[in-house]
N, C-alpha and C positions, 0 to 999 in steps of 0.2 A: 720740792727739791732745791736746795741752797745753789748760788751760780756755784760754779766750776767745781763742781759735783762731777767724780768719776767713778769707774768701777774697774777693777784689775781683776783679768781672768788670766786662764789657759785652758789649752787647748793640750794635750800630752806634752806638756813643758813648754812649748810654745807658749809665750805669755803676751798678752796685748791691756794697751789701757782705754776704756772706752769716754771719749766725751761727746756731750750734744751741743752742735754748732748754736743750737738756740740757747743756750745755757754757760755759755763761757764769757768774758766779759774782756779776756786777751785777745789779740792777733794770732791764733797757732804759725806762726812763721816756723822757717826752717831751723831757723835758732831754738825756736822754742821747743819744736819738736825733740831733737838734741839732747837741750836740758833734763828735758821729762824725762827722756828715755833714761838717760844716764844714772848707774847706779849710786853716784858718786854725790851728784847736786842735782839729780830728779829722786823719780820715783823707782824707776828704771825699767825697762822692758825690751821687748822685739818689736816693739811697734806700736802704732796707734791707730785708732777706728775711731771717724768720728763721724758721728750721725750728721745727716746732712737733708734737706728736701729733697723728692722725684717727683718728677711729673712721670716714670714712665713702669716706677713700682711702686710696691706699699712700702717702701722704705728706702735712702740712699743712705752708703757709707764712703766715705774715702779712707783709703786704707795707708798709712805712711811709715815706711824702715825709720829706724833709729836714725842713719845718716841724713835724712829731712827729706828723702825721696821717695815718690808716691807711686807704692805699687799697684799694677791694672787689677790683680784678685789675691784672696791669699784662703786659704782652704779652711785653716785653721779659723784666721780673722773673722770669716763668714760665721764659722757656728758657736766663735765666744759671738761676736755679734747679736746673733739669732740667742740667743739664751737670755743677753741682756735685754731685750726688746722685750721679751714673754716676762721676763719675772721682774721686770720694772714696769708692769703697766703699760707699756704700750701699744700692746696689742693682748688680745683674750685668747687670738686664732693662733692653732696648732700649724698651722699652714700658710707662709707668707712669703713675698717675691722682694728681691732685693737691689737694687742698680750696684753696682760697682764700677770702676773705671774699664774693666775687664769683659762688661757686659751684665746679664739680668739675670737673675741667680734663685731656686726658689729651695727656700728650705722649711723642715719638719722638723718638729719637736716629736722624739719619738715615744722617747719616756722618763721618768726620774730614775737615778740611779745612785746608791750611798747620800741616800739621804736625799739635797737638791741637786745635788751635780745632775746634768742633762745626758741624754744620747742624741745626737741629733746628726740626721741626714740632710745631707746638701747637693742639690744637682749641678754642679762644675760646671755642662754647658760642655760641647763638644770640644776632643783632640782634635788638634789643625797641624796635617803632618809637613806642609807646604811653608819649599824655605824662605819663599817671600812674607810668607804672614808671619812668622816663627817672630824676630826676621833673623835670618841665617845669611851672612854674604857668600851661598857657594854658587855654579851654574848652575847645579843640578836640581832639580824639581825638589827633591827631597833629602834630608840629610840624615841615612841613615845608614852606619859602617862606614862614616868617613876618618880618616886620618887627619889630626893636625898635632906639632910638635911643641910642647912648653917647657923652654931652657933644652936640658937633657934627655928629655920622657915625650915619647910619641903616648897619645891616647886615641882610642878607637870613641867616635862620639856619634849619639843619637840623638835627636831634637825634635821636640815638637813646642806646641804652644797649648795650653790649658786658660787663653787669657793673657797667659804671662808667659817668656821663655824661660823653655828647660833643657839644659843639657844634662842626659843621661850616660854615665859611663858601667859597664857591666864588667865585673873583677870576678874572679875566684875566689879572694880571698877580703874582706871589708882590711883597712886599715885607716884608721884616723887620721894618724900622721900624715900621712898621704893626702888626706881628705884635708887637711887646715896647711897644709905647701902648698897644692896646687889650686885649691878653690877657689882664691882671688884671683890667679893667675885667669884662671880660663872663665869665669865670670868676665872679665875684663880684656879679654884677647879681641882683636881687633874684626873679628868673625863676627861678632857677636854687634851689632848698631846701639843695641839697646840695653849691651849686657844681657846675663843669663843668672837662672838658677843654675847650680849644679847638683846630680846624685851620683852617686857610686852605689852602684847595687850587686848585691849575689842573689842570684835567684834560691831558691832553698828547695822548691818541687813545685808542681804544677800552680799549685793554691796559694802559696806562701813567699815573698822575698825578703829579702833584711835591708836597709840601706842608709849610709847615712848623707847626711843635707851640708850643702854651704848656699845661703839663700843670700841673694841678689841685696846689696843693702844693707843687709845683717850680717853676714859672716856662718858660723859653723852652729846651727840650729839642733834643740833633742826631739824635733817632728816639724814638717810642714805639709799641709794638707793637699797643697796643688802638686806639690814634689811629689806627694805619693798617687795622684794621679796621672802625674805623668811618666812615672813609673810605669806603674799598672799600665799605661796606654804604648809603651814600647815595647815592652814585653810579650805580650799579645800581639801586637803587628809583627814582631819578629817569631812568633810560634814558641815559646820560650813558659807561658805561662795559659792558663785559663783567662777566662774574662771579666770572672770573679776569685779576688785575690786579699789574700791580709798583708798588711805590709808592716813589717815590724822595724820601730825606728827605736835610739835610747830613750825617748820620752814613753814609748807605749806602740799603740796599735791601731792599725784604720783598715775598716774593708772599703774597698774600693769592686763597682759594680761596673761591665761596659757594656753596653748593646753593640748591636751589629751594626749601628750607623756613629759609633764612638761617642756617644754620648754619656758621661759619666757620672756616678753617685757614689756618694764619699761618705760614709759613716764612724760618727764617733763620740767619745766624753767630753764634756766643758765642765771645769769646776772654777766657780770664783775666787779670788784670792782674798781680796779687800776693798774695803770701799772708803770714802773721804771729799773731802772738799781741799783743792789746791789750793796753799798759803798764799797771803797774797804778799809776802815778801820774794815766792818765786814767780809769781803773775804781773807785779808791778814793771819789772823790765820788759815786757813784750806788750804793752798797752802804745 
């Protein structure tokens, strides 16, 4: 494998680029991140995954948004991850546990699909409805059916954490517009210590919601994997949905599985984009 060898997947439009921290011969700085991501003078993406040592799985990743900021999990992240690990040799096992900043993650190669594209399951690791863990600044234990105002427009908001926060909002009706006006806003409201993801969902019937994503970092996404976990995991606690759910975003589709003790599994495709070695007329400045 030549250095600064990467590999560009996605995850239903969700797109991440992966590199191994043993294999790169730059600084990943948050400059560099930036760069890469950038469509303009990178490569461009949602993000980046870069393999890293564990001592406490078979594998570590850190996960980073385009604006150079390092998310605790990311749904999708994990099963392009998981894909690149199986079909690059690094593993033979259909079965392997993951560290993330978010916690230890295990996932399944479940089967090939169109060819190599993958399915693969991922256990997420328990909903945390608790607004101190979240973290949520309100008094109450939990933030669920609360009110807060942005500019003109009050929203009804539910929160939990999958790892990472999430604030969920439930509409009648999906509108985008809506979803890229107020997504930064409430990502960034002062409620919020750590900032949030955000969803706006319509439930569609017991099985099924639609919704779409503004993720923490990145801005207005066509799938996130933890997003539709944490979907699926409000919905259910509010009696709204089953506990098994498909959740349809513009990039495509995830089922999402919850037990009775919230512990969730995430199912879905990873297809790769392209693969290469980064120039070293873009690597020279981060050395």
């Amino acid at each position: 494998m030549e250095k600064n060898f990467f590999v560009k997947s996605h995850g239903l439009g969700n797109e991440y680029i992966i590199l191994d921290s043993k294999n790169i011969d730059f600084k990943l700085s948050k400059d560099a991140i930036k760069t890469i991501c950038n469509t303009h003078y990178g490569i461009g993406s949602d993000g980046i995954l870069l393999k890293t040592p564990s001592q406490k799985a078979d594998f570590g990743v850190k996960i980073f948004n385009p604006d150079g900021s390092e998310a605790e999990k990311s749904g999708n992240g994990i099963r392009i991850f998981s894909k690149f690990l199986y079909d690059y040799k690094y593993t033979h096992k259909k079965e392997f546990t993951i560290e993330t900043k978010g916690g230890i993650v295990k996932a399944k190669i479940e089967k090939e699909h169109h060819k190599k594209a993958k399915i693969i399951t991922v256990e997420m690791g328990k909903a945390e409805f608790s607004s101190r863990k979240i973290p949520v600044s309100i008094e109450k234990e939990e933030c669920i059916g609360e009110k807060i105002k942005i500019n003109d427009k009050e929203f009804e908001i539910n929160c939990v954490s999958i790892g990472n926060p999430h604030c969920v909002i439930i509409v009648d009706k999906i509108d985008e517009t809506e979803v890229k006006k107020y997504g930064r806003l409430i990502e960034n409201h002062p409620i919020f210590p750590n900032k949030t993801n955000v969803q706006f969902v319509k439930p569609l019937n017991k099985n099924k919601a639609e919704i779409r994503i503004w993720e923490r970092g990145a801005g207005y996404t066509l799938a996130s994997g933890s997003s539709s976990c944490a979907v699926a995991s409000i919905l259910a606690k509010k009696g709204l949905t089953e506990r098994k759910i498909k959740i349809i975003m513009p990039g495509g589709e995830l089922k999402i599985q919850i037990d009775k003790n919230w512990n969730i599994k995430m199912t879905g495709e990873v297809q790769e984009i392209c693969k290469g070695t980064l120039s070293e007329e873009l690597t020279q400045r981060f050395k």
